[in-house]
mmCIF file of the N, C-alpha and C atoms, coordinates in Angstrom:
data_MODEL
# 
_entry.id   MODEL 
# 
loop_
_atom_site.group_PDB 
_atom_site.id 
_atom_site.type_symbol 
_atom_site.label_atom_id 
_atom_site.label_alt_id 
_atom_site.label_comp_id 
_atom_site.label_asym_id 
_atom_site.label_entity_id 
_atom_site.label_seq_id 
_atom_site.pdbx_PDB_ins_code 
_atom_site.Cartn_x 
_atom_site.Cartn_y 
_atom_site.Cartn_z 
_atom_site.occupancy 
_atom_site.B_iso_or_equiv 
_atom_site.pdbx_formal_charge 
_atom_site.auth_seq_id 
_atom_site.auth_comp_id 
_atom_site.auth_asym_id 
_atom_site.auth_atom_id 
_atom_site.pdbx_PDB_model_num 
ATOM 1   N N  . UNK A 1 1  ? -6.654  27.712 14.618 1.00 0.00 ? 1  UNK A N  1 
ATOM 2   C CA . UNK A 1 1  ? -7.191  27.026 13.450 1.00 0.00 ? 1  UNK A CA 1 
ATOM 3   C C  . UNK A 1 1  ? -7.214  25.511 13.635 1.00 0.00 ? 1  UNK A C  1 
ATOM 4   N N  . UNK A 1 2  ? -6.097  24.703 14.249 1.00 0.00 ? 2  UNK A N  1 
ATOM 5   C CA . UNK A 1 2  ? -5.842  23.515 14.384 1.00 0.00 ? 2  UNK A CA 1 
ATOM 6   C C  . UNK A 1 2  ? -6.637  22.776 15.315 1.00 0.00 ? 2  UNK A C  1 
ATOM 7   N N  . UNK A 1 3  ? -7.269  24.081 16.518 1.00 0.00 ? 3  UNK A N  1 
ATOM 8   C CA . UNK A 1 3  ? -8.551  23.098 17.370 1.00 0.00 ? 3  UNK A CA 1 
ATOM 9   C C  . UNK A 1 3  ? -10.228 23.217 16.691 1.00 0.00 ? 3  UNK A C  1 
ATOM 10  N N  . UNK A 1 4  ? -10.595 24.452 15.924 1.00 0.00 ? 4  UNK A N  1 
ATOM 11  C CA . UNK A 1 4  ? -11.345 24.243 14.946 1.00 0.00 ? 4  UNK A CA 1 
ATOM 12  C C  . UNK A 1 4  ? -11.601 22.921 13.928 1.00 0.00 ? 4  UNK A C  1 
ATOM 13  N N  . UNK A 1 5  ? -10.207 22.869 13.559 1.00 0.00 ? 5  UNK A N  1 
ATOM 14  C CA . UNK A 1 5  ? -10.280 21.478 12.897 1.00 0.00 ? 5  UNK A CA 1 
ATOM 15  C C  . UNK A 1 5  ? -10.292 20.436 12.933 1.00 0.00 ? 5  UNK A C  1 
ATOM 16  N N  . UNK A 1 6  ? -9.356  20.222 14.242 1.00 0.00 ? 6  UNK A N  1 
ATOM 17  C CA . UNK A 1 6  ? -10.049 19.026 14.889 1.00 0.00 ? 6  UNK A CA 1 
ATOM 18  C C  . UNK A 1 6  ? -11.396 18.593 15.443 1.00 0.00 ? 6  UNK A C  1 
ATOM 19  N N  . UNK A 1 7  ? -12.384 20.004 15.643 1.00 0.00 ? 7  UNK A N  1 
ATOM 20  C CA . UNK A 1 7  ? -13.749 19.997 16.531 1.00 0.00 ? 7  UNK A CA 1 
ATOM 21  C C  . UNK A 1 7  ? -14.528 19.892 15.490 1.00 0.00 ? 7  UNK A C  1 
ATOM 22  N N  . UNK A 1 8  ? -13.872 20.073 14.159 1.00 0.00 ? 8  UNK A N  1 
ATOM 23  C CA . UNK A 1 8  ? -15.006 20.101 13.071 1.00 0.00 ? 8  UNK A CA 1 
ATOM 24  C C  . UNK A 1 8  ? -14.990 18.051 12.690 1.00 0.00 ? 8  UNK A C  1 
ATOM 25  N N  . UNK A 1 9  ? -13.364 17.916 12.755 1.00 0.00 ? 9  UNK A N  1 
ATOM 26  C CA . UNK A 1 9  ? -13.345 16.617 12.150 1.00 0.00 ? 9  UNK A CA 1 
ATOM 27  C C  . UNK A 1 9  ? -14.097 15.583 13.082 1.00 0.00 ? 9  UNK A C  1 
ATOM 28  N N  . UNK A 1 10 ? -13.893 15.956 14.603 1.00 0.00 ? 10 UNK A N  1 
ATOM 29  C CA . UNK A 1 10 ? -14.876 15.496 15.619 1.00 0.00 ? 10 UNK A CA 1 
ATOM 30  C C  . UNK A 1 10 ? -16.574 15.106 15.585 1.00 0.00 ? 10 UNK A C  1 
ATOM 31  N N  . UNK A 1 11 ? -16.716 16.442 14.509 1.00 0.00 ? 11 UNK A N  1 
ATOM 32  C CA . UNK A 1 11 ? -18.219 16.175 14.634 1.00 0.00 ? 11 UNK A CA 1 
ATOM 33  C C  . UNK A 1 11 ? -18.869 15.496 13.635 1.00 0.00 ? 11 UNK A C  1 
ATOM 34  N N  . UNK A 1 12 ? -17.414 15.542 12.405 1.00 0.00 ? 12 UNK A N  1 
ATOM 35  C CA . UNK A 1 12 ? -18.046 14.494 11.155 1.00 0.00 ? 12 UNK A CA 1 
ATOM 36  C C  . UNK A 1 12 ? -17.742 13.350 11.997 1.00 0.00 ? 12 UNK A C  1 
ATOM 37  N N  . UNK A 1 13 ? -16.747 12.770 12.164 1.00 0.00 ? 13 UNK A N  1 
ATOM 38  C CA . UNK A 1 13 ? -16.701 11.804 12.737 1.00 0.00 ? 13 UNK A CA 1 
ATOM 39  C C  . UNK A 1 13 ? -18.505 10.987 13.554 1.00 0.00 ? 13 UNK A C  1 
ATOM 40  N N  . UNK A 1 14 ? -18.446 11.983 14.530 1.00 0.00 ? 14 UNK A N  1 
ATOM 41  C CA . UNK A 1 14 ? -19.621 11.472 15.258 1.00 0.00 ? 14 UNK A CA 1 
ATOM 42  C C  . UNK A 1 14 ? -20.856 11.422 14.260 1.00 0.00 ? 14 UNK A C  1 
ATOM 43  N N  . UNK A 1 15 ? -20.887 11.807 13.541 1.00 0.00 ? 15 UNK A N  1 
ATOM 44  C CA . UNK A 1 15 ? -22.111 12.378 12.462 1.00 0.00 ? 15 UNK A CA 1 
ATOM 45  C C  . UNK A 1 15 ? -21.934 10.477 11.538 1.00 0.00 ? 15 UNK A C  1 
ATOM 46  N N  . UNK A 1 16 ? -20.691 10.707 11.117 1.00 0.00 ? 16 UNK A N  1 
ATOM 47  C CA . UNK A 1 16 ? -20.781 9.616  10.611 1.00 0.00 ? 16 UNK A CA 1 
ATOM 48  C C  . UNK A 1 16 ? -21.096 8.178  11.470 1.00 0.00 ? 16 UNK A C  1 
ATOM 49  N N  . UNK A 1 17 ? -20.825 8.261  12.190 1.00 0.00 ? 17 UNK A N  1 
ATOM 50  C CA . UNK A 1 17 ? -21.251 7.386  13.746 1.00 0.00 ? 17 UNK A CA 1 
ATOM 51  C C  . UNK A 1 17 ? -22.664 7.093  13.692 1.00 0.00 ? 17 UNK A C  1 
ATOM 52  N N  . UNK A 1 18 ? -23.392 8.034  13.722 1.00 0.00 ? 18 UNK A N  1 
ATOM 53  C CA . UNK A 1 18 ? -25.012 8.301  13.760 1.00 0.00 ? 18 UNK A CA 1 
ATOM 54  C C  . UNK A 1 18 ? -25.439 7.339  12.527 1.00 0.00 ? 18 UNK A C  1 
ATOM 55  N N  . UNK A 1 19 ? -24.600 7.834  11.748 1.00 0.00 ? 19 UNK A N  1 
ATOM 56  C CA . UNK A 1 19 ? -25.135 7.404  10.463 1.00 0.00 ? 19 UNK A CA 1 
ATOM 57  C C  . UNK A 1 19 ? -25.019 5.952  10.327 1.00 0.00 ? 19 UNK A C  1 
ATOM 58  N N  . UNK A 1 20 ? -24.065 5.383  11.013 1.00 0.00 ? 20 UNK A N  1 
ATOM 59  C CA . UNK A 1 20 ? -23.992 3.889  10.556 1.00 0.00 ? 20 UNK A CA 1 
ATOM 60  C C  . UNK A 1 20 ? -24.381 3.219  11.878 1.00 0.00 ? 20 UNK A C  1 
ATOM 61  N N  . UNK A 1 21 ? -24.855 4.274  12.826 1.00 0.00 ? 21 UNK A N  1 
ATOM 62  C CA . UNK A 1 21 ? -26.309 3.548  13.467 1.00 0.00 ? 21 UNK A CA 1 
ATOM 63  C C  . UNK A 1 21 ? -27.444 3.541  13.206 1.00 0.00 ? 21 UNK A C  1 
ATOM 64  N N  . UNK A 1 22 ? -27.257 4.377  12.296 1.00 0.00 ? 22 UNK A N  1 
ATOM 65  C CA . UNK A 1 22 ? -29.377 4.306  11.934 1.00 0.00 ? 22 UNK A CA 1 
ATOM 66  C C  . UNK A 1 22 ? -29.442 2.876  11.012 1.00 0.00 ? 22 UNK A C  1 
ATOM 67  N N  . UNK A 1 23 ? -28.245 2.422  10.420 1.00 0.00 ? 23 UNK A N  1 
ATOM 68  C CA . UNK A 1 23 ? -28.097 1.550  9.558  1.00 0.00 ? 23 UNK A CA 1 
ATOM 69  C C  . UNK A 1 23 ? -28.513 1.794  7.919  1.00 0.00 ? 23 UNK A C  1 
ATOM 70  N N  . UNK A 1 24 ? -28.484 3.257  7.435  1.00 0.00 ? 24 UNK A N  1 
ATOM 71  C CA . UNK A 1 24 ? -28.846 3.368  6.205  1.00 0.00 ? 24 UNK A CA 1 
ATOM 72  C C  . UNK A 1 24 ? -27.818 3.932  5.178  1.00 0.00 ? 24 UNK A C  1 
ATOM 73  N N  . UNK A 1 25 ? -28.252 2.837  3.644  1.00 0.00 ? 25 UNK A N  1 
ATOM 74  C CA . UNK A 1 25 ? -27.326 3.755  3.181  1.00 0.00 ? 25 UNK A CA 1 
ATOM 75  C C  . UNK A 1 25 ? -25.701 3.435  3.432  1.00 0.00 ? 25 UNK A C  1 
ATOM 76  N N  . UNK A 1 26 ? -25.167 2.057  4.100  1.00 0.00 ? 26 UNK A N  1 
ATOM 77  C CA . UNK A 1 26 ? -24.313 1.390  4.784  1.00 0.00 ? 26 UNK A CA 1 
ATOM 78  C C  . UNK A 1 26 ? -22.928 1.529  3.762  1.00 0.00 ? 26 UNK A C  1 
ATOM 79  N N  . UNK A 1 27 ? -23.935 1.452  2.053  1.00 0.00 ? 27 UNK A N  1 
ATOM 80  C CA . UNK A 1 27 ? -22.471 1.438  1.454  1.00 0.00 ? 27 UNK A CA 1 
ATOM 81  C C  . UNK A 1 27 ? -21.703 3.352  1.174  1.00 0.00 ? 27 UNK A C  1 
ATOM 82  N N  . UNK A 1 28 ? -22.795 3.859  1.055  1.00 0.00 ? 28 UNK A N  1 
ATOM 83  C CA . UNK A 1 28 ? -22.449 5.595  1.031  1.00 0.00 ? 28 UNK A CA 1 
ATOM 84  C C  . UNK A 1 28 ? -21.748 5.704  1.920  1.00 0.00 ? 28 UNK A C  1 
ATOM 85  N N  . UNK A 1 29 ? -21.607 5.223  3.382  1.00 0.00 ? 29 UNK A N  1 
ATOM 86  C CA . UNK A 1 29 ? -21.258 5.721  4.651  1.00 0.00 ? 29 UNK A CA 1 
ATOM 87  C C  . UNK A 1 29 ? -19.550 4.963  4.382  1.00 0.00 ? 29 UNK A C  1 
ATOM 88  N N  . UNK A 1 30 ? -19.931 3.553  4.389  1.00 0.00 ? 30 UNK A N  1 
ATOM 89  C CA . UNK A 1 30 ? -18.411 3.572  3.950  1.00 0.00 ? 30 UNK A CA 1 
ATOM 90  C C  . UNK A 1 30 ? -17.790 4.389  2.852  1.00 0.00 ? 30 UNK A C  1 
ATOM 91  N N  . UNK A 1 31 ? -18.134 4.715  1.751  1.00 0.00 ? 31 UNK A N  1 
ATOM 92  C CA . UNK A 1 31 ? -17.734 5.129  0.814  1.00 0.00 ? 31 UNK A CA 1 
ATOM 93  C C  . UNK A 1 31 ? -16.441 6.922  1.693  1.00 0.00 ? 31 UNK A C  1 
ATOM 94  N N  . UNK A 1 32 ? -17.766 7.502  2.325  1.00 0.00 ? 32 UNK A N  1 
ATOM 95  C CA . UNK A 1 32 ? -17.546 8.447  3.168  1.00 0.00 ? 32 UNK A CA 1 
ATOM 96  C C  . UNK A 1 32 ? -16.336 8.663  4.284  1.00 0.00 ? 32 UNK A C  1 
ATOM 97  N N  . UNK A 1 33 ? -16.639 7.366  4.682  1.00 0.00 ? 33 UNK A N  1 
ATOM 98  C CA . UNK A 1 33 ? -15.945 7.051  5.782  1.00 0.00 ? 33 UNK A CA 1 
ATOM 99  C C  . UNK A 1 33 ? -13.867 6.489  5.009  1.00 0.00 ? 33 UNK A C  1 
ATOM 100 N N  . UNK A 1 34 ? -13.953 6.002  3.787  1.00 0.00 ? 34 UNK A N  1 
ATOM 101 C CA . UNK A 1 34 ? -12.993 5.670  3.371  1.00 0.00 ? 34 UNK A CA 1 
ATOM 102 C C  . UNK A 1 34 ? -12.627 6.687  2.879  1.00 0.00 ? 34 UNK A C  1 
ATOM 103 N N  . UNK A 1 35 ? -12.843 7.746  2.348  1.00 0.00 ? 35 UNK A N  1 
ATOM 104 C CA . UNK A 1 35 ? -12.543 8.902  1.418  1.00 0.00 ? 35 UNK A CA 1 
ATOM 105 C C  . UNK A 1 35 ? -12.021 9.804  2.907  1.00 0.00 ? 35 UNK A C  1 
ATOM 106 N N  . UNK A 1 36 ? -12.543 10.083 3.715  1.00 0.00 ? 36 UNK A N  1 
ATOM 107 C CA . UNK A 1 36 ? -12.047 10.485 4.959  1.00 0.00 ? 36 UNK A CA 1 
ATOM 108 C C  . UNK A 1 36 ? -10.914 10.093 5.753  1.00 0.00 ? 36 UNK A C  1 
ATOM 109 N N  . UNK A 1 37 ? -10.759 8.873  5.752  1.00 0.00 ? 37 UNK A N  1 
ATOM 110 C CA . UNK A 1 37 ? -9.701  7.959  6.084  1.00 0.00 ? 37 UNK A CA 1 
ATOM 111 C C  . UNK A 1 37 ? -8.231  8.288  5.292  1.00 0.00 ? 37 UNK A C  1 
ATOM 112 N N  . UNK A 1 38 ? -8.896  8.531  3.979  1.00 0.00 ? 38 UNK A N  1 
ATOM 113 C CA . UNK A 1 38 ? -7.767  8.582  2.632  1.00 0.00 ? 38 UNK A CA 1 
ATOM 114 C C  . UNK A 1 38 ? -7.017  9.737  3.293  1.00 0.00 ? 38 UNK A C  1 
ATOM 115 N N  . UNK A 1 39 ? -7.579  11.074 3.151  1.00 0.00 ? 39 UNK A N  1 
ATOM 116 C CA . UNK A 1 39 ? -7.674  12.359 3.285  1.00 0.00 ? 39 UNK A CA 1 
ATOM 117 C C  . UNK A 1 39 ? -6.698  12.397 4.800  1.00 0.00 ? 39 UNK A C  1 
ATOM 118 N N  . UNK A 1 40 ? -7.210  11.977 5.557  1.00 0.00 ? 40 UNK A N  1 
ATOM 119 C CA . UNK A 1 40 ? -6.443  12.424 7.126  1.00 0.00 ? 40 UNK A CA 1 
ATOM 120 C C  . UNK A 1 40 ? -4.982  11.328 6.992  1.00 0.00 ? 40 UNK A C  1 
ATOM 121 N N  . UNK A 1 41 ? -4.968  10.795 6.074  1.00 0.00 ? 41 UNK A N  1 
ATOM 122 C CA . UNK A 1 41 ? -3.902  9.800  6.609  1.00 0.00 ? 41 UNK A CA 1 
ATOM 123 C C  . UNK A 1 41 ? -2.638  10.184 5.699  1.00 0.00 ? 41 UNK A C  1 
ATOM 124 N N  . UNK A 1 42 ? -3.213  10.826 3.963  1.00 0.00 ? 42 UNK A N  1 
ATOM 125 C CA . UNK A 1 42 ? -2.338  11.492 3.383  1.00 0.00 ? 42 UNK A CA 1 
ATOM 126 C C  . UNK A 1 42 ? -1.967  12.860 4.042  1.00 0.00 ? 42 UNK A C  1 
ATOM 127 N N  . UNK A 1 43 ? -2.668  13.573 4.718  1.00 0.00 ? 43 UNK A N  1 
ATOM 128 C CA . UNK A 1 43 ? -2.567  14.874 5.517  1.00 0.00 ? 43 UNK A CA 1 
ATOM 129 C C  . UNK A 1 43 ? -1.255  14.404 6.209  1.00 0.00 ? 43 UNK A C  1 
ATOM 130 N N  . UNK A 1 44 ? -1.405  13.766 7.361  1.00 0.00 ? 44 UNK A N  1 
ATOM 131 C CA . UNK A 1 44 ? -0.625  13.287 8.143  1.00 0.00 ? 44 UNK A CA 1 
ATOM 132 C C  . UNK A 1 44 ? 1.022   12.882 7.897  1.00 0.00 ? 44 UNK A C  1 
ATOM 133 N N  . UNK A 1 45 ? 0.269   12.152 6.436  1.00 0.00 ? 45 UNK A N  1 
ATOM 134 C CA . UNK A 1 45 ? 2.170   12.069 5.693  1.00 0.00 ? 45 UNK A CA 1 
ATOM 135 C C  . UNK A 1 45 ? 2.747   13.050 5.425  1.00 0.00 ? 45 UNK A C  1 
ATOM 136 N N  . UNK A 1 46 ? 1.689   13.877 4.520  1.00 0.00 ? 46 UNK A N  1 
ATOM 137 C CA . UNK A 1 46 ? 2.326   14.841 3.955  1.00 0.00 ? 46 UNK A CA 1 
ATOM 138 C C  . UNK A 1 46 ? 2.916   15.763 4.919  1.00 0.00 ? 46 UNK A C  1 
ATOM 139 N N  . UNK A 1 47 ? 2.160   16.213 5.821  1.00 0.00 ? 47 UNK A N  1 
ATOM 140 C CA . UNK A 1 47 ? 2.303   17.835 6.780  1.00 0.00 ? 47 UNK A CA 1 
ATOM 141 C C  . UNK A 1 47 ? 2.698   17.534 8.046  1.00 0.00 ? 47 UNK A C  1 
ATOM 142 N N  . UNK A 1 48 ? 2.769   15.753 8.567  1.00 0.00 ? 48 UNK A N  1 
ATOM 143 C CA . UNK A 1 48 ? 2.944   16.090 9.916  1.00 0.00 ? 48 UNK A CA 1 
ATOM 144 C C  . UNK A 1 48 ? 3.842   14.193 10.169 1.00 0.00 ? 48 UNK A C  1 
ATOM 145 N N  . UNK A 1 49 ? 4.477   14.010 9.205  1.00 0.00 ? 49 UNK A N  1 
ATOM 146 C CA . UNK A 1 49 ? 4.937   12.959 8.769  1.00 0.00 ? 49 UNK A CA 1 
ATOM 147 C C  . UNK A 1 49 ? 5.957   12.663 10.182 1.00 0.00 ? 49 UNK A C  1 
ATOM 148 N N  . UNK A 1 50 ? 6.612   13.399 10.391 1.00 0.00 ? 50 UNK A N  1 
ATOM 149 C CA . UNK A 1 50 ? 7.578   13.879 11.165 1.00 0.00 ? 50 UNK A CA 1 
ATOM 150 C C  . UNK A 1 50 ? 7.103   13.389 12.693 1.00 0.00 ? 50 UNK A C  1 
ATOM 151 N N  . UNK A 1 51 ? 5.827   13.678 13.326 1.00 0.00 ? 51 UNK A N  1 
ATOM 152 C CA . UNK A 1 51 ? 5.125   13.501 14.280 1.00 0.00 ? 51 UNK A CA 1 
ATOM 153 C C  . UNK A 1 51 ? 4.498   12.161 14.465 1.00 0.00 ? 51 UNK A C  1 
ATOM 154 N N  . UNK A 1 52 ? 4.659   11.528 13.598 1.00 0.00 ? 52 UNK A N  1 
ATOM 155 C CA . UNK A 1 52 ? 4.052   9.957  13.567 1.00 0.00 ? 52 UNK A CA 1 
ATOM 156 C C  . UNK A 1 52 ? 4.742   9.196  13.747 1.00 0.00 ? 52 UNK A C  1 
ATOM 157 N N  . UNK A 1 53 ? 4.717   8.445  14.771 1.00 0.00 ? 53 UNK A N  1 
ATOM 158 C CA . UNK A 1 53 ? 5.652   7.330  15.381 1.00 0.00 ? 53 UNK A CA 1 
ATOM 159 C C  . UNK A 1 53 ? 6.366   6.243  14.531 1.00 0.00 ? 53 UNK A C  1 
ATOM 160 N N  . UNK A 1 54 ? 5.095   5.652  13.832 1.00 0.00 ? 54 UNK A N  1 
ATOM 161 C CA . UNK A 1 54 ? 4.855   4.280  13.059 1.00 0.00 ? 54 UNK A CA 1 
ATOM 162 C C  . UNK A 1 54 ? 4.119   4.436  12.038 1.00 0.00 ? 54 UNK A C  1 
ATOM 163 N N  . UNK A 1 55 ? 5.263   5.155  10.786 1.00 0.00 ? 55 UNK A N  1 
ATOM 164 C CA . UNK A 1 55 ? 3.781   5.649  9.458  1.00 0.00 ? 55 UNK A CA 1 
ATOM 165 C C  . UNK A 1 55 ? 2.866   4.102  9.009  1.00 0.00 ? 55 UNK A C  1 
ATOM 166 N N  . UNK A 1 56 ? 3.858   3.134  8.780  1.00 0.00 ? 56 UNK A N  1 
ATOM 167 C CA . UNK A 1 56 ? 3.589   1.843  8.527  1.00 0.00 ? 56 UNK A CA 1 
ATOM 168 C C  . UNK A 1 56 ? 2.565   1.440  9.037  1.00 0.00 ? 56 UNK A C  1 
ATOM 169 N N  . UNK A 1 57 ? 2.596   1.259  10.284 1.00 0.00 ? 57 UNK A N  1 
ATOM 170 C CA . UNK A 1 57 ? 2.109   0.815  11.174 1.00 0.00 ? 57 UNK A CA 1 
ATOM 171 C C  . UNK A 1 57 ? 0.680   1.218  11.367 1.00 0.00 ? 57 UNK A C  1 
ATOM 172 N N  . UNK A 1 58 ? 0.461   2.754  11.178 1.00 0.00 ? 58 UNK A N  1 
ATOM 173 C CA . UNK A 1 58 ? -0.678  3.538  11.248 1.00 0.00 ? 58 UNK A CA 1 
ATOM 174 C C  . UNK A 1 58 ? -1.615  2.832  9.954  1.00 0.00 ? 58 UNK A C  1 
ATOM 175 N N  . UNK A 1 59 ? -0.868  2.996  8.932  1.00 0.00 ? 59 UNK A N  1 
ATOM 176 C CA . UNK A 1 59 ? -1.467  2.841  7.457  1.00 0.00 ? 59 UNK A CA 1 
ATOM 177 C C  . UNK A 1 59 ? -1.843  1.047  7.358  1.00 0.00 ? 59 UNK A C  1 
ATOM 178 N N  . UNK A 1 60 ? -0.728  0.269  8.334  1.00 0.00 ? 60 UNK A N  1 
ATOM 179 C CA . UNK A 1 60 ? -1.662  -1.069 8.435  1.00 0.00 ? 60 UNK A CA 1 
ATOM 180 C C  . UNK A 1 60 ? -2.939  -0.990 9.191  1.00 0.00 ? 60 UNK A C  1 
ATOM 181 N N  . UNK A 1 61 ? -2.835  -0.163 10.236 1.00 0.00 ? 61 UNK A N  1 
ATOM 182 C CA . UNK A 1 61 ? -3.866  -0.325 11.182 1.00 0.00 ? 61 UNK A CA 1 
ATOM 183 C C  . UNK A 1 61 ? -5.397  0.341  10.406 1.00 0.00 ? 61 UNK A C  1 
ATOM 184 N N  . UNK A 1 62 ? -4.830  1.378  9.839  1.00 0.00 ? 62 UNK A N  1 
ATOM 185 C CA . UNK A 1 62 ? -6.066  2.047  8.963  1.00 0.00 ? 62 UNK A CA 1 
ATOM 186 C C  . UNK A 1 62 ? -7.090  1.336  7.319  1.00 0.00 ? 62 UNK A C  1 
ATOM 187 N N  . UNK A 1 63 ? -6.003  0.405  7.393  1.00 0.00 ? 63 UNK A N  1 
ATOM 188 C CA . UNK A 1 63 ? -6.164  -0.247 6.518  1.00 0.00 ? 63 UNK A CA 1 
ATOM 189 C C  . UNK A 1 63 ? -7.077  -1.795 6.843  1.00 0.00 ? 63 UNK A C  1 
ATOM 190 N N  . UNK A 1 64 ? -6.658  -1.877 8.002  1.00 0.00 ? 64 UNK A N  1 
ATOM 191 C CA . UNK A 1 64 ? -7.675  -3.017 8.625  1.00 0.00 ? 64 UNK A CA 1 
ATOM 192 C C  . UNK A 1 64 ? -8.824  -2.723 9.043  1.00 0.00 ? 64 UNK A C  1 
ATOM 193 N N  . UNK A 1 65 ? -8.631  -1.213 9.612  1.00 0.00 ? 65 UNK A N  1 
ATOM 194 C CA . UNK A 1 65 ? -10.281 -0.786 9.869  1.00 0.00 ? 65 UNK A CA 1 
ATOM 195 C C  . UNK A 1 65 ? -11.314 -0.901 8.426  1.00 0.00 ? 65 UNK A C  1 
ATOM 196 N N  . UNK A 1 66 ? -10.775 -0.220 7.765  1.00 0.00 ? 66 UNK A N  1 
ATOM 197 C CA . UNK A 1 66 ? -11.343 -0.001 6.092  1.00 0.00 ? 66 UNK A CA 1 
ATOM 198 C C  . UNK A 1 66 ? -11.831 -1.342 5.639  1.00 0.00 ? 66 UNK A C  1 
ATOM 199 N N  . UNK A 1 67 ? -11.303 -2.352 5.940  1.00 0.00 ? 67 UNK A N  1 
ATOM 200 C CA . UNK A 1 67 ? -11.924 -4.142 5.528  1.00 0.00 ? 67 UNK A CA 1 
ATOM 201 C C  . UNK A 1 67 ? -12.678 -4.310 6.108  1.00 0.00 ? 67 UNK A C  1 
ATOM 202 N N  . UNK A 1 68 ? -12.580 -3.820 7.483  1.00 0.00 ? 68 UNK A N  1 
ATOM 203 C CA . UNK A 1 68 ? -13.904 -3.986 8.380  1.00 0.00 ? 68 UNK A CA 1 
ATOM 204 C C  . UNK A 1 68 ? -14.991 -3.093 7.737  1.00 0.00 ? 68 UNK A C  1 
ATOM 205 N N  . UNK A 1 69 ? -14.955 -1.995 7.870  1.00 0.00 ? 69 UNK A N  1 
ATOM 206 C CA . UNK A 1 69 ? -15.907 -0.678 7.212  1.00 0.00 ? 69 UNK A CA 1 
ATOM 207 C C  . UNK A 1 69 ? -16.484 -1.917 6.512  1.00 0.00 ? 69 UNK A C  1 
ATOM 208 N N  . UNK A 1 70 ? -15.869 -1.692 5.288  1.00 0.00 ? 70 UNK A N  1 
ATOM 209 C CA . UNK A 1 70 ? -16.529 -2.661 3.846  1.00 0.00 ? 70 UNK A CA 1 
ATOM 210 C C  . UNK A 1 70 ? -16.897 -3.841 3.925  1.00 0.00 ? 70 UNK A C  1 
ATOM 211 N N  . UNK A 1 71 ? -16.996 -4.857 5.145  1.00 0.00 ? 71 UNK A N  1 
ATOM 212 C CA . UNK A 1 71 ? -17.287 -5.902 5.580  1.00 0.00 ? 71 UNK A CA 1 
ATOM 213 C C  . UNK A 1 71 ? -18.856 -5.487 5.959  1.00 0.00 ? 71 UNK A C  1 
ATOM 214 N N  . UNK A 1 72 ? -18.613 -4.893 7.008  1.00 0.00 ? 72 UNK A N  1 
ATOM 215 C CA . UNK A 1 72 ? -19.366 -4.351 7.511  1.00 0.00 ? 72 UNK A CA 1 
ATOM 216 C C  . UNK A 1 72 ? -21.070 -3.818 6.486  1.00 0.00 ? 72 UNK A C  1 
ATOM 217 N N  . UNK A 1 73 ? -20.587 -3.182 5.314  1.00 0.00 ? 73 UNK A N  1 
ATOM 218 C CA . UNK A 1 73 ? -21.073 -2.315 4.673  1.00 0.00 ? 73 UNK A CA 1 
ATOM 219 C C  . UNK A 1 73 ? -21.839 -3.777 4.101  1.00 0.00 ? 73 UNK A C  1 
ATOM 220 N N  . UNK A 1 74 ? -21.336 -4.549 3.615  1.00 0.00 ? 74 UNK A N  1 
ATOM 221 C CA . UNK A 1 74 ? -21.416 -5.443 2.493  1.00 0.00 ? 74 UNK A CA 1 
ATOM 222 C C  . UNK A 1 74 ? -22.720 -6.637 3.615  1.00 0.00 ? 74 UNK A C  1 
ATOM 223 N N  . UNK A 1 75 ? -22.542 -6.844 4.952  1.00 0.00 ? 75 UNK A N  1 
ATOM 224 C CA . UNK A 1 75 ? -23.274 -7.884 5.234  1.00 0.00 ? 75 UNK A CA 1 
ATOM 225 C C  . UNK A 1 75 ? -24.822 -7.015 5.668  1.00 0.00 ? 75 UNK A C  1 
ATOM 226 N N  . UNK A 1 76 ? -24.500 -5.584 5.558  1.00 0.00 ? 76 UNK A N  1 
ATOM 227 C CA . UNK A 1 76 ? -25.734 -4.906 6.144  1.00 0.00 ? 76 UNK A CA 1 
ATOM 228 C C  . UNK A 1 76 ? -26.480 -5.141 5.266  1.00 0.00 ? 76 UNK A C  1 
ATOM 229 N N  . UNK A 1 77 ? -28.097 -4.985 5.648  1.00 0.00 ? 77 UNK A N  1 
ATOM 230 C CA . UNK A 1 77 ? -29.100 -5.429 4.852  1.00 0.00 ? 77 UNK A CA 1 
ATOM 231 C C  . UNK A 1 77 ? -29.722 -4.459 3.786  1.00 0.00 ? 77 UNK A C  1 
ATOM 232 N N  . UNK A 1 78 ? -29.763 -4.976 2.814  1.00 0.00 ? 78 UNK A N  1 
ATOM 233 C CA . UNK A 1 78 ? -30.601 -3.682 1.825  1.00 0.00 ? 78 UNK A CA 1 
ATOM 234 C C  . UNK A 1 78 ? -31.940 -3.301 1.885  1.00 0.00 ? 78 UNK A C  1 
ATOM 235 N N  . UNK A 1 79 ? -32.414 -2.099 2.399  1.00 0.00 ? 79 UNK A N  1 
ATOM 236 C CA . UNK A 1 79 ? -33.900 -1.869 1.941  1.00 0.00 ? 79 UNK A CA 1 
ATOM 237 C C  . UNK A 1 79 ? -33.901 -1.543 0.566  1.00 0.00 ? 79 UNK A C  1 
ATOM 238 N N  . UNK A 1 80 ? -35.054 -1.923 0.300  1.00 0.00 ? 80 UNK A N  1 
ATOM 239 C CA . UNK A 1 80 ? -35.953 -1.520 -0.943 1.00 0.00 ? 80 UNK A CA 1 
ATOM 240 C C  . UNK A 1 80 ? -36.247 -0.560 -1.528 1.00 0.00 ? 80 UNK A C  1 
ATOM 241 N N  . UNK A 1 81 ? -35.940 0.553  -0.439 1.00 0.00 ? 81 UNK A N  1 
ATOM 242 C CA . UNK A 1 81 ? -36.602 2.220  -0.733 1.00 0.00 ? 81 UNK A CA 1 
ATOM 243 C C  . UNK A 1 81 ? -35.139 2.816  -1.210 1.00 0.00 ? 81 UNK A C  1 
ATOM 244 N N  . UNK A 1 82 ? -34.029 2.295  -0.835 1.00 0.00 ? 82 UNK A N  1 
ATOM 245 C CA . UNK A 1 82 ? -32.579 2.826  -0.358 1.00 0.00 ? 82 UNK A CA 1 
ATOM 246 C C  . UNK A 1 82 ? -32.084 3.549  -1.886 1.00 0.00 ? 82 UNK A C  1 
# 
């Protein structure tokens, strides 16, 4: 079950990848991308807390990506059609 889930989270991952190369839609994708972030990082506390080196540490680091995300999201350009 546990390599299923990782091959599934693999492919959102990449999916979401795609997505914030086509450049559309920049703030949905973060939106996506943070709600995902939320999700694997409470997982992690909750069920596998034990296995994590540096919970702190993780949750700063995840937390700096996420400013970027929304940085990111915020200087991309808006179409008109969007």
């Amino acid at each position: 079950m546990s390599r299923i889930t990782l091959m599934a989270l693999g492919l959102i991952e990449c999916g979401i990848a795609a997505w914030v190369v086509a450049g559309k839609r920049m703030r949905q994708a973060a939106i996506v991308q943070t709600a995902l972030l939320l999700a694997m990082n409470a997982g992690g506390l909750i069920w596998a807390w034990h296995l994590i080196p540096d919970p702190p540490g993780m949750i700063l680091q995840n937390l700096a990506f996420l400013i970027l995300i929304w940085v990111a999201a915020k200087d991309a350009p808006h179409h008109a059609h969007e």
